[in-house]
C-alpha positions as CSV (number, residue, x, y, z in Angstrom):
1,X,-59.9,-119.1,-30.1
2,X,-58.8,-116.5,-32.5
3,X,-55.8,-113.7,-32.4
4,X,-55.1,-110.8,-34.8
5,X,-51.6,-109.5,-35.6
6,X,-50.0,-107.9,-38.9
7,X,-47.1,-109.0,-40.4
8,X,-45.1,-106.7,-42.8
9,X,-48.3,-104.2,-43.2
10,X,-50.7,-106.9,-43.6
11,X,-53.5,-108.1,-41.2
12,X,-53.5,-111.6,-40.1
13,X,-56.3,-113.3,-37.5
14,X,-55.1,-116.7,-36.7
15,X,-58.2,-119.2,-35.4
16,X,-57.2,-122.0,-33.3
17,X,-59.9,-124.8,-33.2
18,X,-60.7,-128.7,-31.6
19,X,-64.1,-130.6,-33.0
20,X,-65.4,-133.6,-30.9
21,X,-64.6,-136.9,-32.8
22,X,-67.8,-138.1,-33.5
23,X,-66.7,-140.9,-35.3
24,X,-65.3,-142.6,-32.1
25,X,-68.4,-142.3,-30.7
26,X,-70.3,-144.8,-33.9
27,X,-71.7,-141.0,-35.3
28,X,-70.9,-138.6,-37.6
29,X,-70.2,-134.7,-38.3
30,X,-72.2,-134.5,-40.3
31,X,-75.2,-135.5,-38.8
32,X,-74.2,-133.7,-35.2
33,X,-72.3,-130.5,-37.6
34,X,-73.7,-127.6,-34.9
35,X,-69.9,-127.2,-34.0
36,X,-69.0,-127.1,-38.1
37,X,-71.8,-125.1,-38.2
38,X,-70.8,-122.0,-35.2
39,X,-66.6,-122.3,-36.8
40,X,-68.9,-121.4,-40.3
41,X,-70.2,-118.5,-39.0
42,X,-67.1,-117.1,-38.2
43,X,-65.5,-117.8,-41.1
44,X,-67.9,-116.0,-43.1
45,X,-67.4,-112.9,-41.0
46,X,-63.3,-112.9,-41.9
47,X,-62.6,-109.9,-44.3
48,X,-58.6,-110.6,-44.1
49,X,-56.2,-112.7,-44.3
50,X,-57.1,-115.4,-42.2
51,X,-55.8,-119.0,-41.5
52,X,-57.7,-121.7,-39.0
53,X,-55.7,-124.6,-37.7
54,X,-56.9,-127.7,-35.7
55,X,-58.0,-130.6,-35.2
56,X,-61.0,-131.0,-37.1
57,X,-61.8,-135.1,-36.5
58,X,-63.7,-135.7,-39.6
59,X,-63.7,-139.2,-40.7
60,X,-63.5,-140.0,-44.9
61,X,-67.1,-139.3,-45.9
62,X,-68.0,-136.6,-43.9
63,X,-68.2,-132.7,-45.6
64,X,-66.6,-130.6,-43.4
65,X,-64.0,-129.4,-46.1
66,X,-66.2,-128.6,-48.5
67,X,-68.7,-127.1,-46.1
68,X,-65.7,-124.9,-45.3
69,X,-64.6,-124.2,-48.9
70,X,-68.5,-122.5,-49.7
71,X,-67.0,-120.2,-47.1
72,X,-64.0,-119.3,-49.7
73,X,-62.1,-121.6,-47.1
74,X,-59.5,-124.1,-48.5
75,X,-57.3,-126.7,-46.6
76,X,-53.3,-126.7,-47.1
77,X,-53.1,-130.6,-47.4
78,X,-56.0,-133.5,-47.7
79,X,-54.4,-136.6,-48.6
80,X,-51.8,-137.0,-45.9
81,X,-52.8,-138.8,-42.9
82,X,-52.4,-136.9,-39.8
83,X,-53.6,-139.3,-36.8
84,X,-51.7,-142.3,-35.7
85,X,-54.3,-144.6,-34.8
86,X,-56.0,-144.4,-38.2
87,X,-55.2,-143.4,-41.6
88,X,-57.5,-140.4,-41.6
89,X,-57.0,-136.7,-42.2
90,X,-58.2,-134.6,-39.0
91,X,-55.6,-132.2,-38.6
92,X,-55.9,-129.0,-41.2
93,X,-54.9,-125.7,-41.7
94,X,-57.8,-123.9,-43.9
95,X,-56.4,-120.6,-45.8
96,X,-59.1,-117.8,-47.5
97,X,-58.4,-116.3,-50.7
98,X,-56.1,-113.0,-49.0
99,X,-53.3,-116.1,-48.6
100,X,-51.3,-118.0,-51.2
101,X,-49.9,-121.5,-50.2
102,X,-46.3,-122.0,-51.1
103,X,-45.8,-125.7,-49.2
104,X,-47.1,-127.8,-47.1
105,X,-46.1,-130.9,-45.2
106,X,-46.9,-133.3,-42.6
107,X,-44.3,-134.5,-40.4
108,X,-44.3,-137.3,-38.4
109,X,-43.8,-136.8,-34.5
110,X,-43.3,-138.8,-31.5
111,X,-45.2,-136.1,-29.3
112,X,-48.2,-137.0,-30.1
113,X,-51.1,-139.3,-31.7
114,X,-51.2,-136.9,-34.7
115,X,-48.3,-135.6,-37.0
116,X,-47.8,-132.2,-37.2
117,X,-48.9,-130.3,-40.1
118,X,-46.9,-127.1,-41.2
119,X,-47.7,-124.9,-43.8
120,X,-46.4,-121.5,-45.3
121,X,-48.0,-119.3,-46.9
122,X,-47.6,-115.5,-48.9
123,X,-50.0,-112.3,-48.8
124,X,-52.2,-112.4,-52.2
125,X,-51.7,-108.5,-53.1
């Protein structure tokens, strides 16, 4: 799912996005990486600002951030934890090079089995 808007001038697209876990399943992303592969294609085509949240279920070892960051893709925070049951990172928000982080966190929640991540960000001019 993606949206578009502009924010003081500046074009944003926003992608929303939810990978199966293979991991839970005894497999792995990157052997079964045809759903990394279609979000790759779409990145690629982004010629704006654009930031892509989710959750990405990728266990350690498999590649999906840096198959993502040959895109010019980059994610706001890697070494936080972001799902209860395991101390894995599977919740992201990737930024391309029209962004600038200025923070990010991960905050704990009882809402859910995954913390919330939150990041800001400023327009590269």
């Amino acid at each position: 799912m993606a949206a578009e808007t502009e924010i003081e001038g500046q074009r944003l697209k926003v992608i929303n996005t939810h990978l199966q876990a293979f991991f839970m399943i005894n497999a792995s992303s990157n052997d079964h990486h045809t759903q990394r592969d279609r979000v790759e294609i779409e990145l690629r085509k982004c010629e704006s600002a654009t930031l892509m949240g989710g959750d990405f279920n990728c266990a350690p070892g498999e590649t999906l951030i840096e198959q993502f960051r040959r895109t010019g893709f980059q994610t706001s925070q890697d070494t936080r934890p972001t799902w209860k049951r395991m101390p894995f990172v599977i919740d992201h928000i990737f930024y391309n090079r029209f962004l600038r982080l200025e923070n990010c966190c991960v905050i704990p929640t009882v809402a859910s089995d995954h913390h919330a991540v939150r990041a800001e960000f400023s327009f590269v001019m």
